[in-house]
Each structure stands twice: as C-alpha cells, then as structure tokens.
VOKEGU-147954 format. One line per 2 residues: their letters; for each residue x, y, z of N, C-alpha, C. Coordinates in steps of 0.001 Angstrom, whole numbers. Each point is the difference from the previous one (the first is absolute). Layout:
% VOKEGU-147954
A = X,Y,Z,X,Y,Z,X,Y,Z; ...
END
This chain:
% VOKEGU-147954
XX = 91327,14522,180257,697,392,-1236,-976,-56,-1163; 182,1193,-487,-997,-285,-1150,782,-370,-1885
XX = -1157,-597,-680,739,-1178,-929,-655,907,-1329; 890,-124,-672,-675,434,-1741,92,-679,-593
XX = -907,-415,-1186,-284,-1059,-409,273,453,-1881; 64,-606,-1126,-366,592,-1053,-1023,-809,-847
XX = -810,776,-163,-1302,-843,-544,104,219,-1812; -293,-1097,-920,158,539,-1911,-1441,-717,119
XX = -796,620,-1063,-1015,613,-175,-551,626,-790; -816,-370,-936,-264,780,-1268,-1379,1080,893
XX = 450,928,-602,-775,1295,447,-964,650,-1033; -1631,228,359,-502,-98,-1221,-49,1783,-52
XX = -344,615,1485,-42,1189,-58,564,379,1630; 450,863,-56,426,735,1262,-1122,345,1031
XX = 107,-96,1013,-933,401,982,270,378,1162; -1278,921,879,673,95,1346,728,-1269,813
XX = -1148,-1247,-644,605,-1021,791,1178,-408,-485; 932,123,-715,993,-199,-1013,1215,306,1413
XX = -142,925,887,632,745,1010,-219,-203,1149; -729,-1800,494,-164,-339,1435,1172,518,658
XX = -143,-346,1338,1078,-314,639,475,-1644,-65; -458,-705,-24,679,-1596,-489,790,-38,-1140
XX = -71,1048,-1102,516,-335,-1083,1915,1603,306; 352,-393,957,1213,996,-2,932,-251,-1063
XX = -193,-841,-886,1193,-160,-1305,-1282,-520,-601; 220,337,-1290,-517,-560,-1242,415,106,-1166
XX = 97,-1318,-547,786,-246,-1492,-1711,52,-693; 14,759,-1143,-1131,354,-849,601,-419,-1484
XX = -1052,-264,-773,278,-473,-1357,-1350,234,-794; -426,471,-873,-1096,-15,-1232,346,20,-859
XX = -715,-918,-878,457,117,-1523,-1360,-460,-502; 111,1102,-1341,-1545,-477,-945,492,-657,-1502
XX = 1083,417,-283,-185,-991,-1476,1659,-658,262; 459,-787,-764,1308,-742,191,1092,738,358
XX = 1365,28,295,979,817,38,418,279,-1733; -49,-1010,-476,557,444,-1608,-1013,1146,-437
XX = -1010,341,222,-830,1036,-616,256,1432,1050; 622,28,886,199,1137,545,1764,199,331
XX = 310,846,-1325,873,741,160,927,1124,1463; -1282,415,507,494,614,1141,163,-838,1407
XX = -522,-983,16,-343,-1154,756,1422,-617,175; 397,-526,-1057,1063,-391,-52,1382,1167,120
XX = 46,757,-417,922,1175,480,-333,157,1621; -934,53,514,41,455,1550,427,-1207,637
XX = 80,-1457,-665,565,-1127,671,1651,-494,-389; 486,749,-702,1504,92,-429,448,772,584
XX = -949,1577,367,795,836,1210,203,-456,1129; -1175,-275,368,495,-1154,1456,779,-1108,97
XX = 111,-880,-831,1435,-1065,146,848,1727,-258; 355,416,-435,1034,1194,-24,-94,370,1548
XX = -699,286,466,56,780,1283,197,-1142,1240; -297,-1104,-577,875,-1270,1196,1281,-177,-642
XX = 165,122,-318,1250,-103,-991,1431,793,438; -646,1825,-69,863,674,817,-184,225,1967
XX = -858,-533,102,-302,7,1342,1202,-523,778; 534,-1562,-151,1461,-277,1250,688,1403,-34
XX = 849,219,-1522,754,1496,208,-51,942,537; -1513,459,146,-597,1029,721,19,-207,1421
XX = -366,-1275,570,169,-16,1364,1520,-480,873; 835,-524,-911,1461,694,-41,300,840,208
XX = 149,740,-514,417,1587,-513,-730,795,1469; -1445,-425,102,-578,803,1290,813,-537,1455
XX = 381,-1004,-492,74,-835,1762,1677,591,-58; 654,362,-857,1194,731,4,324,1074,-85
XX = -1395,770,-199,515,1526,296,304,550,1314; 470,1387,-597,761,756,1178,-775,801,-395
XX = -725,765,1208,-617,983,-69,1066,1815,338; -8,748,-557,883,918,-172,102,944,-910
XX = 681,1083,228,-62,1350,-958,1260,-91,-1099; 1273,-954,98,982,75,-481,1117,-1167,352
XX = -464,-978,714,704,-992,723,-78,-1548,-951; -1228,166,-484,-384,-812,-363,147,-981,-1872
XX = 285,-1083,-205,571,77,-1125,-1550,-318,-657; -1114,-61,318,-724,-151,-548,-1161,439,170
XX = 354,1405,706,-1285,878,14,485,1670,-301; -430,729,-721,437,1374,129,-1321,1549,-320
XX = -28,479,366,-1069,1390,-391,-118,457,-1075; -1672,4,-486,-82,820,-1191,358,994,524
XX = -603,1149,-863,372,1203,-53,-1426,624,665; -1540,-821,-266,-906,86,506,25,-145,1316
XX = 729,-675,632,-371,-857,1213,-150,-1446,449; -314,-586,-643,-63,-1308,-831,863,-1009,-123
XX = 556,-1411,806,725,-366,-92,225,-1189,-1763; 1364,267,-627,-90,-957,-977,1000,-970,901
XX = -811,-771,-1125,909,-1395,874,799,-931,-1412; 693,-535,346,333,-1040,-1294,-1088,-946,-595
XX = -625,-793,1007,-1445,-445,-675,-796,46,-753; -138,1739,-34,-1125,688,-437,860,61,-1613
XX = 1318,340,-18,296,30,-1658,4,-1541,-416; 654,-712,461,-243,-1389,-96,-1254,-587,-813
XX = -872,258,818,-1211,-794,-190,-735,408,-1082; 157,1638,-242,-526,462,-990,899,-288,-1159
XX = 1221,-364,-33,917,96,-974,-499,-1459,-616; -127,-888,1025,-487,-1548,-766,-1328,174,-707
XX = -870,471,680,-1717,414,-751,419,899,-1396; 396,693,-22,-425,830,-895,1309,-564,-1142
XX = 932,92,284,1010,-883,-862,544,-1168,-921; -423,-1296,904,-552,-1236,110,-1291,-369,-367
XX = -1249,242,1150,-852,-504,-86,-1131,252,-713; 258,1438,-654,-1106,981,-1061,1006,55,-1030
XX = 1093,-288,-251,730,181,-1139,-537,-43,-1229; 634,-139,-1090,-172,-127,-1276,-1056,619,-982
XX = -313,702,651,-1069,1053,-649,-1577,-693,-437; 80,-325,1217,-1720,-393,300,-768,774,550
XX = 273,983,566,-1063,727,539,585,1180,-651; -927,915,-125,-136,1374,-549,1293,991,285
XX = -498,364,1402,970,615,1311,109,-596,1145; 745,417,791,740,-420,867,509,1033,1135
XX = -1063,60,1043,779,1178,1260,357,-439,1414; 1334,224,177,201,-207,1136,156,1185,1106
XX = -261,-272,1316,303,1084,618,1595,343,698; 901,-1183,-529,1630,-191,-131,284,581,-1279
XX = -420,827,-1139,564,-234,-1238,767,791,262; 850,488,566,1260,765,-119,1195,-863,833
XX = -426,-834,130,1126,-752,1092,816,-1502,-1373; 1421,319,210,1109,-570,-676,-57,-1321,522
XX = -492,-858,-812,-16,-1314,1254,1319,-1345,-880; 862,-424,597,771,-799,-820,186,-1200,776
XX = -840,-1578,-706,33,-1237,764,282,-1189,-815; 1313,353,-819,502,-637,-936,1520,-307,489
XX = 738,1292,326,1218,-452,276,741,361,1423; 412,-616,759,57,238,1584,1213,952,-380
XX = -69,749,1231,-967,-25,964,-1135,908,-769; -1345,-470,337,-1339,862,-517,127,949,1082
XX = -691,1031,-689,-455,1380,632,-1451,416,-510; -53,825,766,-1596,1020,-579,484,1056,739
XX = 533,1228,-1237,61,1047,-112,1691,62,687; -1,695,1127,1401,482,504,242,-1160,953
XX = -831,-728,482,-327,-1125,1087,690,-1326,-316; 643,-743,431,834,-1331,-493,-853,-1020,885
XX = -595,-1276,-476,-1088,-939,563,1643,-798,659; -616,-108,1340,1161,-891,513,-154,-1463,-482
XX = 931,-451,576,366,-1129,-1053,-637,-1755,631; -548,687,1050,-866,-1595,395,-1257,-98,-813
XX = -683,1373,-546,-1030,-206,-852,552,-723,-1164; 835,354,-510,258,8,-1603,-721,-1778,-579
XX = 272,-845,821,-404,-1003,-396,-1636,-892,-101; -570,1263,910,-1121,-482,-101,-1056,1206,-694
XX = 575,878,-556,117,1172,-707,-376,-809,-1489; 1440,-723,-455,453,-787,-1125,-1311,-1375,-318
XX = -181,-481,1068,-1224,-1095,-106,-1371,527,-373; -560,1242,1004,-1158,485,-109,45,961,-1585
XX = 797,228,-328,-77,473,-1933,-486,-744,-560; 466,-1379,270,509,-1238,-945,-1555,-206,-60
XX = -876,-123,1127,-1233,-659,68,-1187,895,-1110; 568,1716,516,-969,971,-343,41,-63,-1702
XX = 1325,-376,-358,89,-48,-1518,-668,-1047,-308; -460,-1372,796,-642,-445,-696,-1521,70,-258
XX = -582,705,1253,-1302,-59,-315,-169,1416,-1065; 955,918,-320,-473,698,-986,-85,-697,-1381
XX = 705,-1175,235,-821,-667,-1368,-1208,-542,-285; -801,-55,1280,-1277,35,-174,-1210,773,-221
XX = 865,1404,-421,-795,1178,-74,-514,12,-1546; -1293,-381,-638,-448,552,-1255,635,905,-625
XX = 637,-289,-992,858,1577,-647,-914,669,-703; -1283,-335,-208,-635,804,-741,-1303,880,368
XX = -273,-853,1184,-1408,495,595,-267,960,495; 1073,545,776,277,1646,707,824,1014,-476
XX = -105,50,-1359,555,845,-792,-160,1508,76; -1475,-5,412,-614,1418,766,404,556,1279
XX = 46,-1319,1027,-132,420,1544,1192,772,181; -282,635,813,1343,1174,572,270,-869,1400
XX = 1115,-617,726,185,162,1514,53,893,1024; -200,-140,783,818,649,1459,595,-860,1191
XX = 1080,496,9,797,-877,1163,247,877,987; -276,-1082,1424,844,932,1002,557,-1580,748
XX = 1131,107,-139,40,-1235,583,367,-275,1090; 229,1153,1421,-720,247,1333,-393,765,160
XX = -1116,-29,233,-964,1546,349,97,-384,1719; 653,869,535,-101,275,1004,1491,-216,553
XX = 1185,755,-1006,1124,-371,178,468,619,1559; -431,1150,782,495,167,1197,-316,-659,1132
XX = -1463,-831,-612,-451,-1386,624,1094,-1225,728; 436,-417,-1795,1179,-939,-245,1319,361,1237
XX = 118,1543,136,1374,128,523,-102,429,1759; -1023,103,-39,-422,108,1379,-761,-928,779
XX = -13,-1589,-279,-115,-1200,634,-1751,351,-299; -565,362,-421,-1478,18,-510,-385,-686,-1132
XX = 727,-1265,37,-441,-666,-1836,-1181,-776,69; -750,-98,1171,-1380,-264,-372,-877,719,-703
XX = 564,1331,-445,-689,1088,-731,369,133,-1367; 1443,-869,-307,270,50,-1296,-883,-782,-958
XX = 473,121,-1460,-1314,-253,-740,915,230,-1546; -88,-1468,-712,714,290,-1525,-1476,624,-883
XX = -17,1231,-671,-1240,290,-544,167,-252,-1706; -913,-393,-701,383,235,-1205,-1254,-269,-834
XX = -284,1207,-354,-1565,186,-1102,230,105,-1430; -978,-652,-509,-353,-198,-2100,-619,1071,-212
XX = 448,1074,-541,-1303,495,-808,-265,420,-1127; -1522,-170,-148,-99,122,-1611,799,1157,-1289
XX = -695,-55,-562,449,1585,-1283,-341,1268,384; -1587,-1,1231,-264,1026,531,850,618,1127
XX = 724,-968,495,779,325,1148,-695,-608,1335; -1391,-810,-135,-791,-446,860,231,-1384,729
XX = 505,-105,1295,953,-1054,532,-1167,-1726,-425; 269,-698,-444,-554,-1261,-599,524,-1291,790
XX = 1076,-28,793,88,-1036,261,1469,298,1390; -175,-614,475,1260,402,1423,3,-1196,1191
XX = 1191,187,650,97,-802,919,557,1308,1581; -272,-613,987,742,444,1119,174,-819,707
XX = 1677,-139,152,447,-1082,946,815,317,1401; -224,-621,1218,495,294,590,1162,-657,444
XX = 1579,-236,-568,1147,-1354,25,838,-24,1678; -441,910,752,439,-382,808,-865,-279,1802
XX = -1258,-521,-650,-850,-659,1253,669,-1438,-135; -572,-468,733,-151,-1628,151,-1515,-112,588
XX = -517,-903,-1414,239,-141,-1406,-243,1388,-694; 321,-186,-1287,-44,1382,-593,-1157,123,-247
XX = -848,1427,463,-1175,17,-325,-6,1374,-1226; -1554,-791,-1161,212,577,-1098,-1519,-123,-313
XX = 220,1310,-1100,-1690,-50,-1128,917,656,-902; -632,-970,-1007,-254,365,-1509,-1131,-213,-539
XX = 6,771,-1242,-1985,-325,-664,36,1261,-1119; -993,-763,-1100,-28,1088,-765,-1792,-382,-20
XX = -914,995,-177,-1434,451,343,241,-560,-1794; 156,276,-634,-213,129,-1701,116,-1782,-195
XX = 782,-323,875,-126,-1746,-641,-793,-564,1354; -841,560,1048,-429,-952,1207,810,-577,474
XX = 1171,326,396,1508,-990,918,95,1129,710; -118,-621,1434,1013,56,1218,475,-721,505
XX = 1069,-314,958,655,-1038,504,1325,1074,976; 33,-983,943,897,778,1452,-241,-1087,944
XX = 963,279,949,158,-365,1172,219,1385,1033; -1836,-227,665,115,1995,651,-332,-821,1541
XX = 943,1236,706,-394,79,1523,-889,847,299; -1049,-768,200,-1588,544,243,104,405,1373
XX = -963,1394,40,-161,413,1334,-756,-1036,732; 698,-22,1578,-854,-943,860,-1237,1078,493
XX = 18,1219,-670,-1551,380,830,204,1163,-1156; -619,-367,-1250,-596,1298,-840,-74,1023,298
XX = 595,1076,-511,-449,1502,486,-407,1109,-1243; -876,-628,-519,-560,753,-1419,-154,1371,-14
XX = -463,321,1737,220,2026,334,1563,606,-8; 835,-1234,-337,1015,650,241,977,907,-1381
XX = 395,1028,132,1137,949,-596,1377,55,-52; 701,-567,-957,1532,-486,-258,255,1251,66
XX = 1018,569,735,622,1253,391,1816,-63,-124; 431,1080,-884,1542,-697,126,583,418,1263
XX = 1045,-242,-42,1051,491,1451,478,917,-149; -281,959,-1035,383,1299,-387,-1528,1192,1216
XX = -70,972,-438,-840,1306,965,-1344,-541,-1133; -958,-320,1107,-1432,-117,-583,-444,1423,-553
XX = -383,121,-1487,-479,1517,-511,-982,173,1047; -488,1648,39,-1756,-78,813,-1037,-427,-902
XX = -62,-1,-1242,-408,-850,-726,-482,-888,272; 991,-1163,-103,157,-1406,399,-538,-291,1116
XX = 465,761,1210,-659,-122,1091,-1602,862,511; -462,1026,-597,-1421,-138,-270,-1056,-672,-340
XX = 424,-337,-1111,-356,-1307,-741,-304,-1253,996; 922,-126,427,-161,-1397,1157,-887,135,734
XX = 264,1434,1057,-1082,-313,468,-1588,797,295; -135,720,-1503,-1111,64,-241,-681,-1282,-406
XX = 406,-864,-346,-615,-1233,-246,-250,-1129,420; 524,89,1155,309,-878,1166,871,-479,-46
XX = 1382,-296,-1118,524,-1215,-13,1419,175,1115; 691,-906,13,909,211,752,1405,-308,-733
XX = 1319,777,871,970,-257,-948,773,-1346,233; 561,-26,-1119,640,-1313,32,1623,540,24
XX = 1183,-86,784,1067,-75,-344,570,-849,-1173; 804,542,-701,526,-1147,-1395,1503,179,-545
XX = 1043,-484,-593,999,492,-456,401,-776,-1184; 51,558,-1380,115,-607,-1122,-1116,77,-1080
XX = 90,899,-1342,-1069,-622,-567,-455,-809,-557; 345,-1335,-259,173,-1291,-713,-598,-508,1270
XX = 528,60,907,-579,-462,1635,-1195,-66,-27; -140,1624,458,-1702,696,-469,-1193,-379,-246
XX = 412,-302,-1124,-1020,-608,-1041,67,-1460,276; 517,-861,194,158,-1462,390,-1334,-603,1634
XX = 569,1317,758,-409,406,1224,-1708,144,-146; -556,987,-1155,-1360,292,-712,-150,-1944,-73
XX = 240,-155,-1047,-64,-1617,-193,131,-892,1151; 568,-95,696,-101,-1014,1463,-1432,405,957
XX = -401,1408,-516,-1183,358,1174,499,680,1018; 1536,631,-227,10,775,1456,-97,1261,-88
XX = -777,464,-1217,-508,1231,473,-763,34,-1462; -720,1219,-272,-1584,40,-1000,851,804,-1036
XX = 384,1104,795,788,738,-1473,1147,670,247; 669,643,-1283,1298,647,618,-90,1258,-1203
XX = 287,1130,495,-241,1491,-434,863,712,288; 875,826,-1059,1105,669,160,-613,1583,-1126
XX = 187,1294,735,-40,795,-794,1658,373,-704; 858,-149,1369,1071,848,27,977,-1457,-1137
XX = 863,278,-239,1345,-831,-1021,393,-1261,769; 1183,42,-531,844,-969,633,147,-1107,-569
XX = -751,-22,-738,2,-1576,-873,-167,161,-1445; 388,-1051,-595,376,-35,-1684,-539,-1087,-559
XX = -196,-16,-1455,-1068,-1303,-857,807,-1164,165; 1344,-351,-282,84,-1239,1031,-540,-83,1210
XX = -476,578,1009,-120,18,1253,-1988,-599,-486; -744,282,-1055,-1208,59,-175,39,-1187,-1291
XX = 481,-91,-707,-336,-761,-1235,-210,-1459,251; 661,-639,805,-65,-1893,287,-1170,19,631
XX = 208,778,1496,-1274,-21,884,-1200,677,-294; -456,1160,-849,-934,-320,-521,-666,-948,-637
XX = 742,-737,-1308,-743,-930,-338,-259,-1352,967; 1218,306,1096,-649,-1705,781,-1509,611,703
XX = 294,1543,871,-1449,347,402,-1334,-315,-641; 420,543,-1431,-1536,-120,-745,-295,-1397,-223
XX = 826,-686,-418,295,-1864,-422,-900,-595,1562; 67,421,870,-486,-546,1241,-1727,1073,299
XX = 168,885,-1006,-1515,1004,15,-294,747,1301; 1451,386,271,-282,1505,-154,583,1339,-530
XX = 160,1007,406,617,1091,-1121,1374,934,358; 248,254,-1138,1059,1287,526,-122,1293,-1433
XX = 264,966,932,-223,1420,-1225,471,1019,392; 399,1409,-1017,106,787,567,-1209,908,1105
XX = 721,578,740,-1515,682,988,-667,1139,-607; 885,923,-549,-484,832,-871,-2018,-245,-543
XX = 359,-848,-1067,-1156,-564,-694,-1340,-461,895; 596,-654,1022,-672,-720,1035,-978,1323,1182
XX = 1145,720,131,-843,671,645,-989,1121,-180; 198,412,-1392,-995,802,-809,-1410,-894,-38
XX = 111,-858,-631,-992,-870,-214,-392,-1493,108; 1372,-623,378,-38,-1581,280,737,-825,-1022
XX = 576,574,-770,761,-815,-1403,1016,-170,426; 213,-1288,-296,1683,-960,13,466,587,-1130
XX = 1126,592,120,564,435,-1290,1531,-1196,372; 592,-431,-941,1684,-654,488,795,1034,-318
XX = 970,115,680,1178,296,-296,714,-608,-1504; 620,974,-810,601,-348,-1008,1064,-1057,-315
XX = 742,-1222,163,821,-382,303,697,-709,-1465; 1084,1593,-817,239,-494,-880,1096,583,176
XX = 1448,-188,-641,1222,523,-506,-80,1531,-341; 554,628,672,-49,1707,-828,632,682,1277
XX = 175,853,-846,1271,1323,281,-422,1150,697; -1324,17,12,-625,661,822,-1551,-477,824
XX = 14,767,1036,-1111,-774,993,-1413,-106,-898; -743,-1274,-530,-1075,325,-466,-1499,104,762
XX = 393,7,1360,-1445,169,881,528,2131,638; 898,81,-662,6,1511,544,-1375,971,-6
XX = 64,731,728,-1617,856,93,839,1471,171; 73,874,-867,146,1802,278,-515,259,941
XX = 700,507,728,-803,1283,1279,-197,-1295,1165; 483,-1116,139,-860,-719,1035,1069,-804,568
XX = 1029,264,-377,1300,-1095,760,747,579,268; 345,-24,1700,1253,730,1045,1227,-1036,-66
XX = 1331,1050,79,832,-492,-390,554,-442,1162; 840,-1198,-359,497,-670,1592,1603,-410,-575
XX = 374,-527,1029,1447,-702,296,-321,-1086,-889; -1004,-668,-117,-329,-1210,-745,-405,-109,-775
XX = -612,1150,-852,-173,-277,-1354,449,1519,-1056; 869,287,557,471,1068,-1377,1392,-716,65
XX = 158,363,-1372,734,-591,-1146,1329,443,108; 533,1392,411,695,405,996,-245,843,1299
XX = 1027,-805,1162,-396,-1,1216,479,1270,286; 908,768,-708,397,934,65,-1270,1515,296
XX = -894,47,-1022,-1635,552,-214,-917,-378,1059; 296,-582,851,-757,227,1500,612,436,800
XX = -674,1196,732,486,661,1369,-943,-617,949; 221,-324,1196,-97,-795,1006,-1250,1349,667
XX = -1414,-217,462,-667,1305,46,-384,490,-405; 240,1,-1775,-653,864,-518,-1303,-1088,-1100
XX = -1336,328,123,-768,-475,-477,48,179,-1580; 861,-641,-1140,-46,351,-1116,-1169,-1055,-943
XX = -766,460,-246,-1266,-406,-974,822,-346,-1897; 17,-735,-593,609,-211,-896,-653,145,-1195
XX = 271,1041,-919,-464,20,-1077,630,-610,-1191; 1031,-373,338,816,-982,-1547,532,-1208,165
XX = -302,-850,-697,-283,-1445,49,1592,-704,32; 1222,1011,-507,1102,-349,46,614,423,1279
XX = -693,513,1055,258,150,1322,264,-1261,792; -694,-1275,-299,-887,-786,1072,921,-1516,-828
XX = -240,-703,631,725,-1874,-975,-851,-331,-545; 290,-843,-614,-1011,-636,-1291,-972,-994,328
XX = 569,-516,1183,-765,-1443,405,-710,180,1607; 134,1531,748,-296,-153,1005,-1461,48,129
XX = -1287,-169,711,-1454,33,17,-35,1197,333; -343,978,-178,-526,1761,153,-1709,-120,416
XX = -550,-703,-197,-1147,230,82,-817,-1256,999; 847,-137,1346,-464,-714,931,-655,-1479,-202
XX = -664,-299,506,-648,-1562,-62,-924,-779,918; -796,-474,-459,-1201,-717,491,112,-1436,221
XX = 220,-521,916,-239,-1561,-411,-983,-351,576; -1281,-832,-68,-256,-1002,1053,-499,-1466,-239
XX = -24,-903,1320,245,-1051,-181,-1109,-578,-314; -498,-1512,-513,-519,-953,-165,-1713,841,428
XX = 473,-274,1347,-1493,264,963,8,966,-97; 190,1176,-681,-382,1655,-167,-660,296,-1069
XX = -11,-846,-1076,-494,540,-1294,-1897,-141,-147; -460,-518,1316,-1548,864,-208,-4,1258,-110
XX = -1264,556,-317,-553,1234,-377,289,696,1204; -828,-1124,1087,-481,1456,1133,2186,252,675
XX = 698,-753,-290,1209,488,465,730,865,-953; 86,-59,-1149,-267,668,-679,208,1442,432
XX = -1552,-71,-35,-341,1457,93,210,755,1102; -320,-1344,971,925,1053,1664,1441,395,-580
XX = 726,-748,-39,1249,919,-174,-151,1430,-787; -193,-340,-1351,177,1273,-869,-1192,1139,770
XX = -1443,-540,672,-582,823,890,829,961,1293; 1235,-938,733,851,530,418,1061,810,-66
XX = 650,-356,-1340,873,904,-485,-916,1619,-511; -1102,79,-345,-247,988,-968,-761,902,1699
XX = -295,-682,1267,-321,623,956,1061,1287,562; 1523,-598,-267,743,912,381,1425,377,-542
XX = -596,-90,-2017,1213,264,-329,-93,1321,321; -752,972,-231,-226,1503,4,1149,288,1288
XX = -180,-169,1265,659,178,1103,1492,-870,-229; -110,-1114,-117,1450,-571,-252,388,-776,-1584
XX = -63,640,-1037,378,81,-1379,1130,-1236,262; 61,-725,-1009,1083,-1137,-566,1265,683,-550
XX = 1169,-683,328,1163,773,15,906,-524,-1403; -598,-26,-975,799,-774,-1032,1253,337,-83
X = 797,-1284,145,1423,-65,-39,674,-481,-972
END
C-alpha cells in the first residue's frame, strides 16, 4: 500500500527537484516581507479559509446528487450542455455577495451572474430549483462563517481589483461523480485587467489540494499532488476532439499527450508536474476559467497567454480580465463561431464555418484567442523555443482554429 505524506516547507524557488517522486503531496509556503505589508497575500489567505469554509457543503451536495436530465432536484441542463447545479449558485452567491461585499473591490464577475439565488428565507432556491431541506441548515451555518471572514477584507486596498469567480469549474465534473476534477477558481486583477493574485482549490479530494500565489508579492502556498513520475513532455489535452493543430504540435515536438478534464484542474495539474504545458487554439473556456489560475501559474513561475502573440513571435500577451459588455480580447476576421461562444445560440448553424466579423456576435468573457500555458520546468529558452519552433513548423498545413 502506498502512503502520502504532507510535507510544510518554505520554498525558496521551484525546481525540477521540487517534483520528486517522494514528495507526492506538498504543502508549499514563501514569504518575503511580513503578511501586514502584502495586501494580496493576505486576500489569497482569506480566500482559502473561504474555500474550506464552503468545502463540507460542497461535498454534501456532491455525495447527494442525482445524476440526471430532469429527475433530479439538484441537478438540471444548461442550455449549453452544461450541468447547473445548486452549488454552483450557492457558492457564488456567498463569494460575491457576502464575502466581496460592500464595495471593496472595483468589479465583480461571476460566471453564475444570472442565476436568482435566495438563502435567507426557506425554503432557499437558486433560480426555478428549491434546495431540499436537509441542506438548509448547514447552508444557514456555512453563511454565518463566510460573513465573517468578509470582515477581514481591507475595505480600502482593492478598490481597483476587478474579480472573477467560478465557483465550480468543472460543474459536469461535480455531477458526474468526477469531483476530483472540481476546482473553486477565483482571480484579483489589477486596473489593467492583468490577473495579480488567485487561488485554485480543489474541495472535494481528501485532503483538499490547492495553490494560491501572487508573483507581484513572492507568495505561494498549496497543498499539491505532485506527480509520482514528472512528465514535463507532456500536453494537457481536453476531452473534447484534439484540433490538428494541437495535435501537430505534439508531435512535431516530441511531446506526448496528456488526457485532462477541467480548466482550473489543468493548470493545477501544470503545477503538480503532470505535464509541461497545456495549449488550446479552439474555445471552450472563459476568463473565469483563466484569471485565478493564471496568477497561481505565474506566482509558482510559470506562464499563461494568449497564443496568438506567442506564436508570431514569443510574447505573453494576458488575456483582458475586466467587467465589459463586450469581448475585449476580440480579433476581426479571426474568430469561428461556435455553440459556445456566440452570444446568441440561435446565429450558429451546426456545419457551417462562420468567421466573425462583429464583436457583438461572440460573449463578453469567453477567450477567442486560444492559450498557452506552461509549467514551472518549461520556461527555459531552449523549451521555449521548441514549442513555438513547433507550432510555426506546421501552422501553414494545420492553421489554429480560433474559437
């Protein structure tokens, strides 16, 4: 039988050796000047008591679902495909309500903001959905707690930062007995829209494994399940159709693919060492889905960007991650329209390759312009340059499919 251990540990810099196989869990911690002098420091350690906080509820709620199209009192279909669950308004309804309240931060995005959530007077609901009534009480406790640590939030210090919440990324995860893939995400970012500070948690392992870190104050800290055998050649691939792209790419360069499901996962996954990078031309994902876990990526040194930039010439460009009404990473002439990111679903025909020329076609928050990540052990030169050496070998023959 094999044993996991959790090792705490001040970490001065990341390394290959950072990713033995002896070290399969690791609790990480750095800090360079006090907690009172770092503002974001302390916000990424109030999200996490927040994210243990809602964690029992969450694994409630999972260990009681019914998986189902219409049976179920606590699972039902977007319109995407996509299961919502009660959780998912829940959790976001306490974060963004509760725990960011009072007009401390700038903005505020959730990827629930259209969902009716009411956990004041029984029976609670979110949206058309009625929370059965064995939650309600531990529903009623876990508020009680979240209200209090929002009194530990600086009312004045993040007056700029914009949020992003997703508070399960990987909700068909949640409803399909896959919650080792779930993940509460939630990123700071500055005035530029440039993610500054984030956590990704995962509330329903045992123990919960997590990174947070902001690169701008030198803090990281997590409890990560480290690969027992590094695979730095490896390629996070979703469970969706690999582009030829994507899969050129691989293996013009040698690397190999990695199966993955979740992007909060993903990126966590980059961070544990079980794979070097993760590269998406085609959609599917949104700046909650990018804003927390970027900054824990970079906070731990390494990167995430659009590919666009990257593959012309090698520039990390970020994704925009601010409040607005329309998409601000949109590109004319360069984004195909999908089931998943136009604005109405109605304006896609199923087959037909439509190229998008107007920015009120597409959602405001979805990524159009693909993504780069890679991990820790990728950010030398000579890897580097193999990749983008790889990609530019055969975009000509298999072009990036911006979604």
């Amino acid at each position: 039988m094999q044993f996991r251990s959790i090792y705490s540990l001040v970490v001065i810099a990341l390394s290959t050796d950072a990713f033995s196989p002896m070290s399969t869990v690791m609790r990480s911690s750095k800090f360079a000047l006090q907690a009172s002098d770092k503002p974001l420091t302390d916000l990424c350690e109030i999200t996490k008591e927040a994210c243990d906080v809602v964690s029992p509820l969450l694994r409630e709620m999972y260990s009681q679902i019914k998986i189902g199209t219409g049976t179920s009192d606590t699972a039902l279909f977007k319109s995407d495909a996509t299961f919502f669950t009660i959780a998912d308004g829940i959790v976001q309804h306490m974060f963004i309500e509760y725990l960011f309240a009072g007009n401390k931060f700038h903005e505020i995005v959730g990827e629930e903001d259209d969902s009716e959530v009411n956990i004041l007077e029984t029976p609670y609901t979110v949206d058309s959905l009625v929370v059965p009534e064995e939650f309600e009480d531990l529903i009623t406790s876990t508020l009680e707690k979240v209200k209090a640590l929002a009194s530990r939030i600086d009312q004045t210090a993040y007056s700029d930062m914009t949020i992003f919440v997703d508070p399960i990324d990987g909700t068909r995860e949640f409803a399909t007995g896959k919650g080792d893939k779930v993940t509460i995400l939630v990123g700071y970012n500055d005035a530029e829209g440039i993610p500054a500070a984030g956590i990704i948690y995962r509330p329903l392992t045992e123990p919960a494994y997590w990174a947070s870190g902001s690169k701008r104050e030198g803090f990281t800290d997590g409890v990560l399940d480290l690969a027992e055998e590094p695979n730095p050649k490896g390629v996070l691939i979703t469970d969706g159709k690999v582009s030829p792209f994507i899969k050129s790419t691989i293996e013009n360069s040698g690397m190999n693919m990695v199966p993955s499901l979740a992007s909060g996962n993903r990126v966590l996954m980059l961070v544990e060492g079980k794979a070097g990078a993760y590269i998406r031309d085609t959609g599917g994902f949104c700046k909650w889905d990018t804003s927390g876990p970027q900054a824990v990526l970079e906070a731990y040194g390494g990167v995430m960007a659009k590919l666009p930039e990257f593959l012309e010439n090698k520039d990390m460009i970020s994704y925009t991650h601010l409040k607005s009404p329309l998409n601000l990473d949109f590109c004319k002439r360069s984004v195909g329209l999908t089931l998943s990111n136009a604005r109405d679903k109605k304006m896609f025909i199923p087959g037909l390759d439509s190229i998008v020329t107007d920015v009120h076609l597409v959602k405001e928050y979805n990524c159009v312009q693909g993504l780069v990540a890679l991990a820790p052990t990728k950010m030398e030169a000579f890897y580097l340059n193999a990749i983008h050496s790889a990609m530019n070998n055969i975009k000509k023959e298999s072009p990036p499919m911006y979604t």
